[in-house]
mmCIF file as Biopython writes it, N, C-alpha, C and O atoms, coordinates in Angstrom:
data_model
#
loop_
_atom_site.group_PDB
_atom_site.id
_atom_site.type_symbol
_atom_site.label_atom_id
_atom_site.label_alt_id
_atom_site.label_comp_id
_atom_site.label_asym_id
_atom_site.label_entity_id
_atom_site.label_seq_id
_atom_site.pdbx_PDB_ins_code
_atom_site.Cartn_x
_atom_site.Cartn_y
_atom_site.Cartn_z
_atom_site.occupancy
_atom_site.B_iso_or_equiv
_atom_site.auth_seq_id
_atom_site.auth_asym_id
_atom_site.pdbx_PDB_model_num
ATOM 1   N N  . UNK A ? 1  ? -11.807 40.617  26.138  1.0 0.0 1  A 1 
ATOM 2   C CA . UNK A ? 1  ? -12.902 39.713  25.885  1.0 0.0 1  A 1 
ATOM 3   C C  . UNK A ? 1  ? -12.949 39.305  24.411  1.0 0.0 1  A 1 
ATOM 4   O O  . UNK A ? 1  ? -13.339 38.181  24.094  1.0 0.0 1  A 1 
ATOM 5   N N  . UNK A ? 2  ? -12.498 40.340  23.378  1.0 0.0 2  A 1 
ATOM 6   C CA . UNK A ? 2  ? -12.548 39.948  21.880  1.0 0.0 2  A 1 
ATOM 7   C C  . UNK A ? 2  ? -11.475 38.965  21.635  1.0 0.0 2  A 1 
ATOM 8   O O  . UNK A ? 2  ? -11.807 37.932  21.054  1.0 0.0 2  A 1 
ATOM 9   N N  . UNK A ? 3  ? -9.922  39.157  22.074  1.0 0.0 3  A 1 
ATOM 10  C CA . UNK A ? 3  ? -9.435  38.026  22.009  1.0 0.0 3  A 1 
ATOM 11  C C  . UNK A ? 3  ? -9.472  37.267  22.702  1.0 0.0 3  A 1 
ATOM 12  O O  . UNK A ? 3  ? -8.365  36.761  22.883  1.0 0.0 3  A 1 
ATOM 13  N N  . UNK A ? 4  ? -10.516 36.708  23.465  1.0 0.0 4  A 1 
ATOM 14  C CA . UNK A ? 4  ? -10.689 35.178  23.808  1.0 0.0 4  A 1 
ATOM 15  C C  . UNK A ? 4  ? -11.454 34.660  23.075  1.0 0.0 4  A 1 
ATOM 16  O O  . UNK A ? 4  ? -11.308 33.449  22.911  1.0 0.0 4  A 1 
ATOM 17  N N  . UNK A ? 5  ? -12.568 35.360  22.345  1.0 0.0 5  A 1 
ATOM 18  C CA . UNK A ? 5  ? -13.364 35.045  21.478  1.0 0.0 5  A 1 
ATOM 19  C C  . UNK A ? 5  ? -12.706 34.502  20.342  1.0 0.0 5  A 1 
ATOM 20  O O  . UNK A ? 5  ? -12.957 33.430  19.792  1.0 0.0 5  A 1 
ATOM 21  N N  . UNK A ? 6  ? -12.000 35.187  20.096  1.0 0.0 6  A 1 
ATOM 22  C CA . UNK A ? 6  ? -10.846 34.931  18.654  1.0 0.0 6  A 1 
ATOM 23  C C  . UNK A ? 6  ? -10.124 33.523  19.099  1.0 0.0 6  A 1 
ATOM 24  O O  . UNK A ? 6  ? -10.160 32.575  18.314  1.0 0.0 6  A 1 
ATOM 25  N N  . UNK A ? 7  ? -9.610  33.426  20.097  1.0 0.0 7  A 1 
ATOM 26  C CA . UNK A ? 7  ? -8.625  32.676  20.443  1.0 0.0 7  A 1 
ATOM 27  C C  . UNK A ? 7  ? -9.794  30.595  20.256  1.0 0.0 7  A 1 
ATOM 28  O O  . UNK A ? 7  ? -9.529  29.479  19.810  1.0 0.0 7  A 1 
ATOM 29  N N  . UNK A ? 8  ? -11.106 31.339  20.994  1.0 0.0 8  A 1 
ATOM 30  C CA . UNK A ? 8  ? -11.716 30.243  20.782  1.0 0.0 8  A 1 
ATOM 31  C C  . UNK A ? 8  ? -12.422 29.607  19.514  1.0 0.0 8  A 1 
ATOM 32  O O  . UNK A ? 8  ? -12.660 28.411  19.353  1.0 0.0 8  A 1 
ATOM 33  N N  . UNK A ? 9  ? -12.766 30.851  18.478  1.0 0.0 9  A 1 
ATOM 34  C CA . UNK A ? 9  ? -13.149 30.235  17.928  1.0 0.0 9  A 1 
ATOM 35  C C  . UNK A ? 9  ? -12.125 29.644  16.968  1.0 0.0 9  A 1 
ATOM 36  O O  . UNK A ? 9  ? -12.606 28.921  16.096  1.0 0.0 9  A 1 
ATOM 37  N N  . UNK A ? 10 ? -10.433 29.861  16.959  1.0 0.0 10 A 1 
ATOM 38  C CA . UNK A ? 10 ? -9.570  29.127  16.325  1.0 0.0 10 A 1 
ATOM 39  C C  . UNK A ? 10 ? -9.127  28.010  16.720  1.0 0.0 10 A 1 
ATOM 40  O O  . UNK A ? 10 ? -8.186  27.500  16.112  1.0 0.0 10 A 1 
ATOM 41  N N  . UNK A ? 11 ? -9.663  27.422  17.753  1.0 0.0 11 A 1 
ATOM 42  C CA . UNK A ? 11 ? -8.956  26.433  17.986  1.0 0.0 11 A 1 
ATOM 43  C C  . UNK A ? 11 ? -9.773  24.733  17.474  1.0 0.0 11 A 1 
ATOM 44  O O  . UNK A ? 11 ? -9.369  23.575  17.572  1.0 0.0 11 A 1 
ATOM 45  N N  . UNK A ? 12 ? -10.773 25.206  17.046  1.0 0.0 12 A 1 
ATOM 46  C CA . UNK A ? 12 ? -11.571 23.850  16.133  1.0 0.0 12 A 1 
ATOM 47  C C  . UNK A ? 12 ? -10.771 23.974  14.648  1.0 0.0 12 A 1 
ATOM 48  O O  . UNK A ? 12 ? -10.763 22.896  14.053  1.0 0.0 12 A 1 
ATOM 49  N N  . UNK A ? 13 ? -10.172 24.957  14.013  1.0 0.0 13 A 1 
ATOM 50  C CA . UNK A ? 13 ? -9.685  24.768  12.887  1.0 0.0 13 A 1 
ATOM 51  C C  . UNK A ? 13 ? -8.348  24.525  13.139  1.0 0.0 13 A 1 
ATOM 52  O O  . UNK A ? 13 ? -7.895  23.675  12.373  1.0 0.0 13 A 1 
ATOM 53  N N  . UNK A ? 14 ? -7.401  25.048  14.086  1.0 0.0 14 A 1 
ATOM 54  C CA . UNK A ? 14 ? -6.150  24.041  14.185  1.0 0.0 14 A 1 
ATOM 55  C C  . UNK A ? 14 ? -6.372  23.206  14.876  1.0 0.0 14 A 1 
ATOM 56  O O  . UNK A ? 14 ? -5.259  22.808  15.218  1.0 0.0 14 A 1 
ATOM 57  N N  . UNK A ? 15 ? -7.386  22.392  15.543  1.0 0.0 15 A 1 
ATOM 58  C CA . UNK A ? 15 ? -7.074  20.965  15.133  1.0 0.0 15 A 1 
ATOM 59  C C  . UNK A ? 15 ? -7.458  20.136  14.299  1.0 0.0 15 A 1 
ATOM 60  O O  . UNK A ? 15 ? -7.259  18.921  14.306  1.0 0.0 15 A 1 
ATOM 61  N N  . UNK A ? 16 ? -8.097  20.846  13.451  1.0 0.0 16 A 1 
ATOM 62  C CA . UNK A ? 16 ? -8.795  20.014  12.033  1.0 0.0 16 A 1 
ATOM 63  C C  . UNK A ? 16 ? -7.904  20.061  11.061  1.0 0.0 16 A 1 
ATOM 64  O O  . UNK A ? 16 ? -7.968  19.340  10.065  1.0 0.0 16 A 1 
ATOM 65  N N  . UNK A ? 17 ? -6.506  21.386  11.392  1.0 0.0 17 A 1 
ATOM 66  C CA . UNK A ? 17 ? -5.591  20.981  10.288  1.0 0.0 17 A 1 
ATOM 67  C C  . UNK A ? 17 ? -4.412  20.376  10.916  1.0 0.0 17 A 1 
ATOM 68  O O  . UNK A ? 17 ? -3.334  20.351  10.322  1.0 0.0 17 A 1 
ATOM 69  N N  . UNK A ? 18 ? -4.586  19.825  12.241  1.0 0.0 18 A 1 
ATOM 70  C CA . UNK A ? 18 ? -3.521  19.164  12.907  1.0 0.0 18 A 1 
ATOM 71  C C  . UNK A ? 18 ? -3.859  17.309  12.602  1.0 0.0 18 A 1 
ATOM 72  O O  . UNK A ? 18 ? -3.335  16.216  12.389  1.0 0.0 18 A 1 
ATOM 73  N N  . UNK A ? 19 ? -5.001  17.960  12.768  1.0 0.0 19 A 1 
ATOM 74  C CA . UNK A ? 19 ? -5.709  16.201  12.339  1.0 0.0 19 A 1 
ATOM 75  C C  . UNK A ? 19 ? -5.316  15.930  11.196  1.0 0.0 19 A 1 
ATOM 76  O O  . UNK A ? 19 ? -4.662  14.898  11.043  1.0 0.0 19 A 1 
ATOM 77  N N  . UNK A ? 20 ? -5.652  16.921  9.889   1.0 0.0 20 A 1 
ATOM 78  C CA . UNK A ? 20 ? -5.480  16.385  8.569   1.0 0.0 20 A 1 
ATOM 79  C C  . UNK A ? 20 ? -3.828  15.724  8.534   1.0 0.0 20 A 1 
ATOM 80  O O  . UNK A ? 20 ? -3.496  14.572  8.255   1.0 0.0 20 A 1 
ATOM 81  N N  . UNK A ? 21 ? -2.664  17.288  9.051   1.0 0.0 21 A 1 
ATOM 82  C CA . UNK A ? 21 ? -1.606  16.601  8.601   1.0 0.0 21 A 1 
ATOM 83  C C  . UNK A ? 21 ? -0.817  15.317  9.342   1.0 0.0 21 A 1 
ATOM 84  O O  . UNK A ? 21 ? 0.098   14.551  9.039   1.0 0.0 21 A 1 
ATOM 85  N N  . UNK A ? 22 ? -1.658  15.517  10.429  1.0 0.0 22 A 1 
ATOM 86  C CA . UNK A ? 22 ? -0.863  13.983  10.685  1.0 0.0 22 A 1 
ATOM 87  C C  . UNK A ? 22 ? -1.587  12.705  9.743   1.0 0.0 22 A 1 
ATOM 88  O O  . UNK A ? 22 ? -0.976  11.822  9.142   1.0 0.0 22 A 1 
ATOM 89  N N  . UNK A ? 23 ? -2.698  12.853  9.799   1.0 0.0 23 A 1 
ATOM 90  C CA . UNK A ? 23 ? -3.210  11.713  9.166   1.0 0.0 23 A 1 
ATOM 91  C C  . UNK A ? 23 ? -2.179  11.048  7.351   1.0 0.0 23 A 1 
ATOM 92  O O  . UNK A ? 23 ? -1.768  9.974   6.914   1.0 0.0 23 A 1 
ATOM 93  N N  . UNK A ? 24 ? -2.211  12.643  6.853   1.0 0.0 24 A 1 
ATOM 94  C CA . UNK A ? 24 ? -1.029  12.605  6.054   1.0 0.0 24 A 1 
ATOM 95  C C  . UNK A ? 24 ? 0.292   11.973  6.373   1.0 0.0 24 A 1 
ATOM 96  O O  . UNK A ? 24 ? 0.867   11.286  5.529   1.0 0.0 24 A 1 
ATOM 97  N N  . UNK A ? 25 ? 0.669   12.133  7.278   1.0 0.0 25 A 1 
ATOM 98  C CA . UNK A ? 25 ? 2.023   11.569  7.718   1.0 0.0 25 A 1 
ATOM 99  C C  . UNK A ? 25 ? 2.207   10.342  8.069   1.0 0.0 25 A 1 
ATOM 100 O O  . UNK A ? 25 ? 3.258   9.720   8.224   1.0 0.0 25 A 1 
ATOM 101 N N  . UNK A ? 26 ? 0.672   9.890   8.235   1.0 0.0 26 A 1 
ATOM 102 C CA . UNK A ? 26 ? 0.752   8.211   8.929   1.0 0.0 26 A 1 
ATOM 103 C C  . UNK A ? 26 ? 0.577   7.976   7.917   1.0 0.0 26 A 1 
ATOM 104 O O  . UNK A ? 26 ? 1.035   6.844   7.759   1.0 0.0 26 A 1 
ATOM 105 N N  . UNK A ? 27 ? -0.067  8.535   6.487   1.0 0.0 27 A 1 
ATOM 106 C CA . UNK A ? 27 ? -0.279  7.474   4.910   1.0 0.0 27 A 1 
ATOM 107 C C  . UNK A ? 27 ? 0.916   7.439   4.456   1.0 0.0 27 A 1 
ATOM 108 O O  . UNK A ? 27 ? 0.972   6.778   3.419   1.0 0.0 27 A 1 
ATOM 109 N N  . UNK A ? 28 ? 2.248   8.020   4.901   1.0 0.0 28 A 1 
ATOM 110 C CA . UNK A ? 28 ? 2.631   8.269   3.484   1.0 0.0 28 A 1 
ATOM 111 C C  . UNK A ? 28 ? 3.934   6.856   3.845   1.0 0.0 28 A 1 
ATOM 112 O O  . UNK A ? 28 ? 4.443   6.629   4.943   1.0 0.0 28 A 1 
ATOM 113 N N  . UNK A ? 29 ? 4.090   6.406   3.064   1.0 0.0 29 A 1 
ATOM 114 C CA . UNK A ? 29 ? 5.247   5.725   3.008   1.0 0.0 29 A 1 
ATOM 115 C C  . UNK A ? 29 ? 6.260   5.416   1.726   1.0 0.0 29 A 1 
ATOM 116 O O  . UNK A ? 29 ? 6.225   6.275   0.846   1.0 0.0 29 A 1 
ATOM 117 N N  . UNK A ? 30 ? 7.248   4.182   1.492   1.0 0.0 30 A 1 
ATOM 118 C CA . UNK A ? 30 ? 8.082   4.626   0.548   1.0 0.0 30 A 1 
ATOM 119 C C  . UNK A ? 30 ? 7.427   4.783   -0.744  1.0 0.0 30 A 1 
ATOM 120 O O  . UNK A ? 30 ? 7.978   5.554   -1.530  1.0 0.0 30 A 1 
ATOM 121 N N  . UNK A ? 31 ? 6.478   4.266   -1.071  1.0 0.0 31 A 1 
ATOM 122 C CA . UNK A ? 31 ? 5.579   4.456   -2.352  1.0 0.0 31 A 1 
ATOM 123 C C  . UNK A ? 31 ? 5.291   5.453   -2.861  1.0 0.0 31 A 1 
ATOM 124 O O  . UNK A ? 31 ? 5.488   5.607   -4.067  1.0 0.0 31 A 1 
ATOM 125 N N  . UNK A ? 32 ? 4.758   6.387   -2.113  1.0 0.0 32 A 1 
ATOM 126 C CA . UNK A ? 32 ? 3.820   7.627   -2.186  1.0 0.0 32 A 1 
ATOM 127 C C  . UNK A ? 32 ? 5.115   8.823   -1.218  1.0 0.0 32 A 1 
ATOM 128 O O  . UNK A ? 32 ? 4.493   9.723   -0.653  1.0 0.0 32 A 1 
ATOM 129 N N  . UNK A ? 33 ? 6.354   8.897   -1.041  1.0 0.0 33 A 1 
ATOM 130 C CA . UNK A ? 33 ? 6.974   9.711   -0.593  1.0 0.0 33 A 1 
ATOM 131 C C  . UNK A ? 33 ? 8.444   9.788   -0.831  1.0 0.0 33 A 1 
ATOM 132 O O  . UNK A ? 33 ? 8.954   8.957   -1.582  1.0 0.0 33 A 1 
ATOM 133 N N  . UNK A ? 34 ? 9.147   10.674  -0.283  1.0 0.0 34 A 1 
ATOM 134 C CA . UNK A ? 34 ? 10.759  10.042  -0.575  1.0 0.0 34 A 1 
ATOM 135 C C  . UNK A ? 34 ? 11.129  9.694   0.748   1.0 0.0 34 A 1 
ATOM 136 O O  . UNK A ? 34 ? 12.066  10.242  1.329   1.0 0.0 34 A 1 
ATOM 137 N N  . UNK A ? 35 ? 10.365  8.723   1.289   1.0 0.0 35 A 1 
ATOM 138 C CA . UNK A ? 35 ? 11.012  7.911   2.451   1.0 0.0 35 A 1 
ATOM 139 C C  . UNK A ? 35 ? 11.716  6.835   1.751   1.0 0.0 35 A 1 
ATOM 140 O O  . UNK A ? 35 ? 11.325  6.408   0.665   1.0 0.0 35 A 1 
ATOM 141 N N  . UNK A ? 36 ? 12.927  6.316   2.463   1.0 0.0 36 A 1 
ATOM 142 C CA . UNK A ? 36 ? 13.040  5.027   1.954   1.0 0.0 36 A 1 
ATOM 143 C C  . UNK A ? 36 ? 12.259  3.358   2.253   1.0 0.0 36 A 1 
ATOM 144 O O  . UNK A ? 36 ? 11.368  3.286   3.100   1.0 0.0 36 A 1 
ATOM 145 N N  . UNK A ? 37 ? 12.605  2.370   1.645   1.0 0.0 37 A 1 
ATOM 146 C CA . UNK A ? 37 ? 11.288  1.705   1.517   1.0 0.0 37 A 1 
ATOM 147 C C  . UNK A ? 37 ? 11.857  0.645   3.311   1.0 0.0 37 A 1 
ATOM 148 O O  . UNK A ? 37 ? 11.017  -0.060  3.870   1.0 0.0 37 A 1 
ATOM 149 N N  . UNK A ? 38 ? 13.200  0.767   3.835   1.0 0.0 38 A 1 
ATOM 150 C CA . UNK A ? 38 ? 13.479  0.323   5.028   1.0 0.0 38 A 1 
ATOM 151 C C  . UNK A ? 38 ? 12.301  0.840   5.971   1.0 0.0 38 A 1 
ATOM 152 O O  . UNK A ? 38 ? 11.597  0.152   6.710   1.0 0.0 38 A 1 
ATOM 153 N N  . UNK A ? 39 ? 12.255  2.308   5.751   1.0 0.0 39 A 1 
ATOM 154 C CA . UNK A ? 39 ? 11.610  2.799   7.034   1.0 0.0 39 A 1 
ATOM 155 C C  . UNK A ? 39 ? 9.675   2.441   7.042   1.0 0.0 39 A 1 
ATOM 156 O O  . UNK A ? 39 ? 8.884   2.936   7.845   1.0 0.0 39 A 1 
ATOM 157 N N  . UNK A ? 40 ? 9.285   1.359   5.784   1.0 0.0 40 A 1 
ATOM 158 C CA . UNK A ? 40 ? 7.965   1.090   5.930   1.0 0.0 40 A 1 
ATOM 159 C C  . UNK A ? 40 ? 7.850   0.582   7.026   1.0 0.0 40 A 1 
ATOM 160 O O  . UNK A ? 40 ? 8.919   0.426   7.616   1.0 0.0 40 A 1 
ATOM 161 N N  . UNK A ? 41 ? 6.497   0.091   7.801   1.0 0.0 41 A 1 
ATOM 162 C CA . UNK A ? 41 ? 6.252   -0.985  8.516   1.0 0.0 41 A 1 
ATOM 163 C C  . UNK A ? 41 ? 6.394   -1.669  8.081   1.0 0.0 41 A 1 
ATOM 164 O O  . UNK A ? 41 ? 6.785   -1.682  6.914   1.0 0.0 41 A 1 
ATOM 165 N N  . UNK A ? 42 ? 6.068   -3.003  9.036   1.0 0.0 42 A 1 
ATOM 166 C CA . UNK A ? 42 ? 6.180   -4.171  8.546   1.0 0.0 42 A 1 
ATOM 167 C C  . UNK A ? 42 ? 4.614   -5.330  7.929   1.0 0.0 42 A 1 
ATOM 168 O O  . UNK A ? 42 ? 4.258   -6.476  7.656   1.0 0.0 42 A 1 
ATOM 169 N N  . UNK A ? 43 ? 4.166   -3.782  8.034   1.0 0.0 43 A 1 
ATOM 170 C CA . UNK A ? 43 ? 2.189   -4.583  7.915   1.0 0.0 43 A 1 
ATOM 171 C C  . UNK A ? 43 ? 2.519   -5.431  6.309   1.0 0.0 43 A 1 
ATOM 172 O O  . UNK A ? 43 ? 3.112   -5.036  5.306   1.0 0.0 43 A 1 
ATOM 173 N N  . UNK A ? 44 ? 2.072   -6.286  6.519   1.0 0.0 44 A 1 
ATOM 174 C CA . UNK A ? 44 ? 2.035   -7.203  4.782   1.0 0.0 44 A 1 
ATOM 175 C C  . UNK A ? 44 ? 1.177   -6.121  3.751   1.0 0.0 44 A 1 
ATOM 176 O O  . UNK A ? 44 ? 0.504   -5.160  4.122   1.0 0.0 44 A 1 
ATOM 177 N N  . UNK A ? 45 ? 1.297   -6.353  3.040   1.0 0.0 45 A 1 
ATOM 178 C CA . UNK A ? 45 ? 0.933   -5.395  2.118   1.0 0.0 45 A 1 
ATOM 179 C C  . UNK A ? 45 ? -0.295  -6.583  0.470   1.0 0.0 45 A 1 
ATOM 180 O O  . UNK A ? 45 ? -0.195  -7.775  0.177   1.0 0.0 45 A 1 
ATOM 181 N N  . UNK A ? 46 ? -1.211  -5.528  -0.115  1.0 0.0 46 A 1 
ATOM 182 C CA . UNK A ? 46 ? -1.919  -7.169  -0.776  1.0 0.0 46 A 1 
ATOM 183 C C  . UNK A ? 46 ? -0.841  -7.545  -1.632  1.0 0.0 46 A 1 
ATOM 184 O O  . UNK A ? 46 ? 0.103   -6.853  -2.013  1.0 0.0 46 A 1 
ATOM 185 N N  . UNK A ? 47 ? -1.129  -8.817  -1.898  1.0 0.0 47 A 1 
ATOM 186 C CA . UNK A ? 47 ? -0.710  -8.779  -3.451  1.0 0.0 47 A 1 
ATOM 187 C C  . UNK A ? 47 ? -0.674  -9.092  -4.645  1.0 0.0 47 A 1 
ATOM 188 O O  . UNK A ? 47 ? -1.370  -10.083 -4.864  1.0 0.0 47 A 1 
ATOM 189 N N  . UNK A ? 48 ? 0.021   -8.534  -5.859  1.0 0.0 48 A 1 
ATOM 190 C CA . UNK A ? 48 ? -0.202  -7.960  -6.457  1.0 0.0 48 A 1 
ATOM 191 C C  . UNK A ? 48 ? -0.850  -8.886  -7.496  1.0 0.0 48 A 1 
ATOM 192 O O  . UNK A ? 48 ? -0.500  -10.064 -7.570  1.0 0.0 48 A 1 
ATOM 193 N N  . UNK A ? 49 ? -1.911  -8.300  -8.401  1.0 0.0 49 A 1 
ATOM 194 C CA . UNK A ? 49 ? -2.917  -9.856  -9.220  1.0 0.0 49 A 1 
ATOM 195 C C  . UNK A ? 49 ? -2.069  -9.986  -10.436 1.0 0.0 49 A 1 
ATOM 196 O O  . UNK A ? 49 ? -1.477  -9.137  -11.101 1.0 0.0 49 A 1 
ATOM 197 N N  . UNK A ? 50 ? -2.192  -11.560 -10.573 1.0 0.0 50 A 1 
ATOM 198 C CA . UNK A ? 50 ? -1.329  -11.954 -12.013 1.0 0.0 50 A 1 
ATOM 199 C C  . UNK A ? 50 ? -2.105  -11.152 -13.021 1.0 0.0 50 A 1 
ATOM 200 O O  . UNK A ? 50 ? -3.226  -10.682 -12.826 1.0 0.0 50 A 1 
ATOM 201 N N  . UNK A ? 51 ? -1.633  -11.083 -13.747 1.0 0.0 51 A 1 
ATOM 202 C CA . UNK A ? 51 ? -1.728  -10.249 -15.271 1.0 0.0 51 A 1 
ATOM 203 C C  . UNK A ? 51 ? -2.810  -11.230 -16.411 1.0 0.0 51 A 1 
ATOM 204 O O  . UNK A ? 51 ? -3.633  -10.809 -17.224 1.0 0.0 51 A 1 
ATOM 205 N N  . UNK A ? 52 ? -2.430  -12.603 -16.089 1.0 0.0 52 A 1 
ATOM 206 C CA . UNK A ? 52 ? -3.129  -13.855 -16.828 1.0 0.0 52 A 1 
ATOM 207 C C  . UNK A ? 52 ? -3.676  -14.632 -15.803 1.0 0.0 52 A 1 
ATOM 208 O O  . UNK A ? 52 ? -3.265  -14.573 -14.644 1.0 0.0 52 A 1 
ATOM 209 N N  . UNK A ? 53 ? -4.741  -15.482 -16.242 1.0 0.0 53 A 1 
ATOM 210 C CA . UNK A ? 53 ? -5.204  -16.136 -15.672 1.0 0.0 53 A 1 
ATOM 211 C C  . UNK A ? 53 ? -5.143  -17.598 -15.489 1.0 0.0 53 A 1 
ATOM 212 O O  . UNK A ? 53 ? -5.604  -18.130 -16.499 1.0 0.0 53 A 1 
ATOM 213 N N  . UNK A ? 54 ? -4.837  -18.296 -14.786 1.0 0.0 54 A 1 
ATOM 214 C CA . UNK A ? 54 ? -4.838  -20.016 -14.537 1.0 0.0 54 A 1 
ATOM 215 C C  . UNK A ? 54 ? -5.557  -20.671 -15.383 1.0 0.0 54 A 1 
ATOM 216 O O  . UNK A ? 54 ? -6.746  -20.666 -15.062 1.0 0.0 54 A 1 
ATOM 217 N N  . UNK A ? 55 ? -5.290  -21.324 -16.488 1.0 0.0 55 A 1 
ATOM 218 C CA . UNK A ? 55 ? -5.668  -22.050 -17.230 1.0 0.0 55 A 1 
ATOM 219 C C  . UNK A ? 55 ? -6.314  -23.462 -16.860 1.0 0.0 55 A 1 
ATOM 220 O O  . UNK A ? 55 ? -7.010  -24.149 -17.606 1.0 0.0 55 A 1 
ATOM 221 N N  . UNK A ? 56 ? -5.925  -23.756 -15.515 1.0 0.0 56 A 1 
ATOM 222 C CA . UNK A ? 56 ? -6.298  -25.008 -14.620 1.0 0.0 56 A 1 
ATOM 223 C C  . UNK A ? 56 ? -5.669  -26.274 -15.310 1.0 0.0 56 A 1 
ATOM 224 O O  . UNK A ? 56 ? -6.132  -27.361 -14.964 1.0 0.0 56 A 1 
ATOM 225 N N  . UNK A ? 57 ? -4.464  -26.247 -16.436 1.0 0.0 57 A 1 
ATOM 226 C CA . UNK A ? 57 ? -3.850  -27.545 -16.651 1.0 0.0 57 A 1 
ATOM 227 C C  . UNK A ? 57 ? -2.765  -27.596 -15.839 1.0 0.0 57 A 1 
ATOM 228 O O  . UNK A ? 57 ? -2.162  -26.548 -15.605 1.0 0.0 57 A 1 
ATOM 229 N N  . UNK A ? 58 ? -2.448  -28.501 -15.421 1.0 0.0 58 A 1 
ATOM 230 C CA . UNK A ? 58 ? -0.973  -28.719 -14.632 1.0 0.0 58 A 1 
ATOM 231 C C  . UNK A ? 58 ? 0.150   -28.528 -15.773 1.0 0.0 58 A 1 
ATOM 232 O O  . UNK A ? 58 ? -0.040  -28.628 -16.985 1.0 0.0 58 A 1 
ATOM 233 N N  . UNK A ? 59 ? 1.515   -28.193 -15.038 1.0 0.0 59 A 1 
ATOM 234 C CA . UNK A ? 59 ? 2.492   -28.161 -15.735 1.0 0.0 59 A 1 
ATOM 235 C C  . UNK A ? 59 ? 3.200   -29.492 -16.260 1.0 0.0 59 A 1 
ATOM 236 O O  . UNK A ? 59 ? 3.132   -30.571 -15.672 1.0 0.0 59 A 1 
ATOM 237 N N  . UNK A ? 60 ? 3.820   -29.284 -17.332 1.0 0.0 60 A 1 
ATOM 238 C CA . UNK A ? 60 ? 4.640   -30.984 -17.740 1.0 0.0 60 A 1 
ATOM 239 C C  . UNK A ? 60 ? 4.013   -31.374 -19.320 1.0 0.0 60 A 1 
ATOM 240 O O  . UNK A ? 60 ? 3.507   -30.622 -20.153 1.0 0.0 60 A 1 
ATOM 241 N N  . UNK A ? 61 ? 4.191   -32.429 -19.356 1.0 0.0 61 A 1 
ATOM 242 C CA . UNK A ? 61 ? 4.259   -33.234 -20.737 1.0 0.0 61 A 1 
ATOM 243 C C  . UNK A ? 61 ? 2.791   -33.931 -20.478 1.0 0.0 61 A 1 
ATOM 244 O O  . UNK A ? 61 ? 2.433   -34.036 -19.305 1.0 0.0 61 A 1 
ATOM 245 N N  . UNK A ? 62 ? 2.209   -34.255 -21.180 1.0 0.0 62 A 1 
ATOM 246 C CA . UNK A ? 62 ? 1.348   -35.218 -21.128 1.0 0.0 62 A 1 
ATOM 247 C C  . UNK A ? 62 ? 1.374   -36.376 -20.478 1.0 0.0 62 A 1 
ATOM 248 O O  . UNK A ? 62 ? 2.456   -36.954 -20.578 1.0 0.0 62 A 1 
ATOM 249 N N  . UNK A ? 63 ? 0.376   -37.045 -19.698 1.0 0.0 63 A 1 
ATOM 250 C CA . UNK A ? 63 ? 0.204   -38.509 -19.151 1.0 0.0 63 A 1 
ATOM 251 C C  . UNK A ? 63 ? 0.782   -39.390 -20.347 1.0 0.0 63 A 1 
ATOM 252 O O  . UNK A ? 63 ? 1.814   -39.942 -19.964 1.0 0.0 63 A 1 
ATOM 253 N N  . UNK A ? 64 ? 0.463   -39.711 -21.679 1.0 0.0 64 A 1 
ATOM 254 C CA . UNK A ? 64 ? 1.001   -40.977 -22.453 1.0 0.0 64 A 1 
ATOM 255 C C  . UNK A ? 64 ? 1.994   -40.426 -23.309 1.0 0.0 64 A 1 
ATOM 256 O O  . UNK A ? 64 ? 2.119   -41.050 -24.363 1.0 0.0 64 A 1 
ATOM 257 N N  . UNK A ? 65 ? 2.613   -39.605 -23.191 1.0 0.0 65 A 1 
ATOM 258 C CA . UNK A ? 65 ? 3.908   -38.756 -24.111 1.0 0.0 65 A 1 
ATOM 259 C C  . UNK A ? 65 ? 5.204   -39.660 -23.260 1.0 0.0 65 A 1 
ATOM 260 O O  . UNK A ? 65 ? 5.505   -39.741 -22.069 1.0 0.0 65 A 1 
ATOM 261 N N  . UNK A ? 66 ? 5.794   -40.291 -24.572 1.0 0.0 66 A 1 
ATOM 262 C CA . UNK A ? 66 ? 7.023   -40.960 -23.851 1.0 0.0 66 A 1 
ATOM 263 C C  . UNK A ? 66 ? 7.857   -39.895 -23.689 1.0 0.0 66 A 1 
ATOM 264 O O  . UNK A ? 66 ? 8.865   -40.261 -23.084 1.0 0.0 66 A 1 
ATOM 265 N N  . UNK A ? 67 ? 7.879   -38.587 -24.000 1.0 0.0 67 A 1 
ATOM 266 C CA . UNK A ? 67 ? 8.793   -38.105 -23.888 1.0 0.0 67 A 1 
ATOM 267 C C  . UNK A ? 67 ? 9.947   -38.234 -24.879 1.0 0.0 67 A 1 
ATOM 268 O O  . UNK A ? 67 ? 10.328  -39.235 -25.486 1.0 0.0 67 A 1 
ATOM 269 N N  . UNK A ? 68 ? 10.374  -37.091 -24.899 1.0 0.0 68 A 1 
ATOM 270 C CA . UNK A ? 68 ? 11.734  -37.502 -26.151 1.0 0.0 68 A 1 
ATOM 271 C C  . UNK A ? 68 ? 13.035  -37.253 -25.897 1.0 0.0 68 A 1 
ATOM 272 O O  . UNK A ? 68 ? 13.317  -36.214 -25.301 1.0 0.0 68 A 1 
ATOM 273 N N  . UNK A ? 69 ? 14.184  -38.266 -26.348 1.0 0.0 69 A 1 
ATOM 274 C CA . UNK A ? 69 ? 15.207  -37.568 -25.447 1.0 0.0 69 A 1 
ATOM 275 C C  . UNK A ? 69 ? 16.389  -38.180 -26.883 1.0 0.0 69 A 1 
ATOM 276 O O  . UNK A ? 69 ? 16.468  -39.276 -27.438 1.0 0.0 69 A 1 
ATOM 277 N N  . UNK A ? 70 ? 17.116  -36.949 -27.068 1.0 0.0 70 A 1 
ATOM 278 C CA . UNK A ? 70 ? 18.510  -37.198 -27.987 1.0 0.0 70 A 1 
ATOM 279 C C  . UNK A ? 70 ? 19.482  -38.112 -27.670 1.0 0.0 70 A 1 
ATOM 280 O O  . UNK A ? 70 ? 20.323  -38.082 -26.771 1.0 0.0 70 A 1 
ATOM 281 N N  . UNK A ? 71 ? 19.144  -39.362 -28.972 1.0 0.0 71 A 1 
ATOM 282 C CA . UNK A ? 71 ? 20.157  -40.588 -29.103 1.0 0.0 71 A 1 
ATOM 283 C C  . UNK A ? 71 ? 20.754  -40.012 -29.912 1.0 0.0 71 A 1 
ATOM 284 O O  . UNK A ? 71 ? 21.747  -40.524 -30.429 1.0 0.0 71 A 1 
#
């Protein structure tokens, strides 16, 4: 009767550490492990923010700039 008692009250803590390590195993990928980065999914991932910010001028020369070119 004592080890069933035993037997039951262990079985809420292995699965709370069965839970943890899988949950571990589904985070980890090539980033955070030595998996390689083939075996990620394929979920898109964010990405990553420019460093500077958009100045909002377009690229190029000016509207009335003739431009200069070597005669």
């Amino acid at each position: 009767m004592v080890e069933l008692k035993q037997l039951v009250s262990m079985r809420p803590r292995r699965s709370r550490r069965r839970r943890r390590r899988l949950k571990r195993r589904l985070a980890a990928d090539s980033r955070n492990s030595s998996k390689p980065p083939s075996s990620d999914e394929l979920a898109k991932k964010a990405a990553p923010q420019p460093l500077c910010r958009a100045s909002g001028r377009k690229p190029g020369r000016a509207k009335d700039d003739p431009g200069g070119r070597l005669e």
